[in-house]
C-alpha positions in Angstrom: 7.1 -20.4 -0.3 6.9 -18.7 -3.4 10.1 -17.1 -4.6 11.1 -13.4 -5.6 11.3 -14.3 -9.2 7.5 -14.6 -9.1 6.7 -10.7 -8.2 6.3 -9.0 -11.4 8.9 -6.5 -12.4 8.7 -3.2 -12.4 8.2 -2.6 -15.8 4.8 -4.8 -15.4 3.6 -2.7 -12.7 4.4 0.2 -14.7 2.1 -0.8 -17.5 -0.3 -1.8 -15.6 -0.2 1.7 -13.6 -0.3 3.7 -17.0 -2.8 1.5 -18.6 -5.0 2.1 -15.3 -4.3 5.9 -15.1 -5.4 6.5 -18.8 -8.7 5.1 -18.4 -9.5 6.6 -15.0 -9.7 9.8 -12.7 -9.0 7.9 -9.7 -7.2 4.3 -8.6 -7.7 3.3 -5.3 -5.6 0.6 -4.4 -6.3 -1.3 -1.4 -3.1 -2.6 -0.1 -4.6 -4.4 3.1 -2.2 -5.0 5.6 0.1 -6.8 2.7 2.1 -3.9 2.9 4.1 -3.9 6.4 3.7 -7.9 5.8 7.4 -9.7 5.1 7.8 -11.9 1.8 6.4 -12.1 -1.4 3.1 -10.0 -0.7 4.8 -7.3 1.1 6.8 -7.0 -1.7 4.5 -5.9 -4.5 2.8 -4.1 -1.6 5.5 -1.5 -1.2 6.1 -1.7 -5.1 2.8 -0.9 -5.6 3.0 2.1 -2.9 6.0 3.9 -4.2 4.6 4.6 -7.9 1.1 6.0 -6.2 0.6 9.6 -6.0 -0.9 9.6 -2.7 -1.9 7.1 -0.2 -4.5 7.4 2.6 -4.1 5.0 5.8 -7.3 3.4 6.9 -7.1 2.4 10.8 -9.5 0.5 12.5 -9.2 1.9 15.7 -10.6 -0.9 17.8 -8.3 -3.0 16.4 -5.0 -1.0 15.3 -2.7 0.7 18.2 -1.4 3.8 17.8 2.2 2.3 17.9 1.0 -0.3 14.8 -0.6 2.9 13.2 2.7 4.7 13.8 5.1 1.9 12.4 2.7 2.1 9.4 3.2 5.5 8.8 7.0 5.6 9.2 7.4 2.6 6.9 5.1 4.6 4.0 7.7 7.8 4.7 10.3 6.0 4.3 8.9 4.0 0.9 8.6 7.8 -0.1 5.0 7.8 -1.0 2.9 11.0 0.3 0.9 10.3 2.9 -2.7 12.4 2.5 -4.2 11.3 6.1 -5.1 8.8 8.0 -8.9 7.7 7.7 -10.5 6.4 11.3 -12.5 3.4 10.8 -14.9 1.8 13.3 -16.7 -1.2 12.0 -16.9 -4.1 13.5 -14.2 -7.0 12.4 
């Protein structure tokens, strides 16, 4: 198990964030399921969410319930990251 001191500080992210605003339009992050995950990943997950300007949810639909999709969206609110929409995917796992 790797330990806390191991995520980067916030300072890092920050730099990182500014370096990546400056030379684009648009970041998409793609925060997988990392970001309801516990530990080290789900960490620098929310980190990462809370300095975005706006996050869309993806949700496979054949795979995500409605109450997982709904415990997602409750957990960005209360990270206090805007929420834009949710994005309905149907692929195939």
């Amino acid at each position: 198990t790797q330990g806390a001191a191991e995520i980067p500080q916030d300072e890092a992210i920050q730099r990182v964030l500014a370096r990546l605003r400056k030379h684009y339009d648009l970041v998409l992050a793609d925060l997988g399921s990392s970001l309801t995950a516990g530990g080290r990943d789900g960490v620098l997950a929310g980190e990462l969410a809370k300095r975005m300007d706006v996050v869309l949810t993806v949700q496979n639909v054949r795979t995500t319930s409605a109450p997982r999709l709904a415990m997602l969206r409750q957990h960005i609110r209360r990270l206090g990251v805007a929420e834009a929409g949710v994005i309905e995917n149907f692929t195939e796992g």
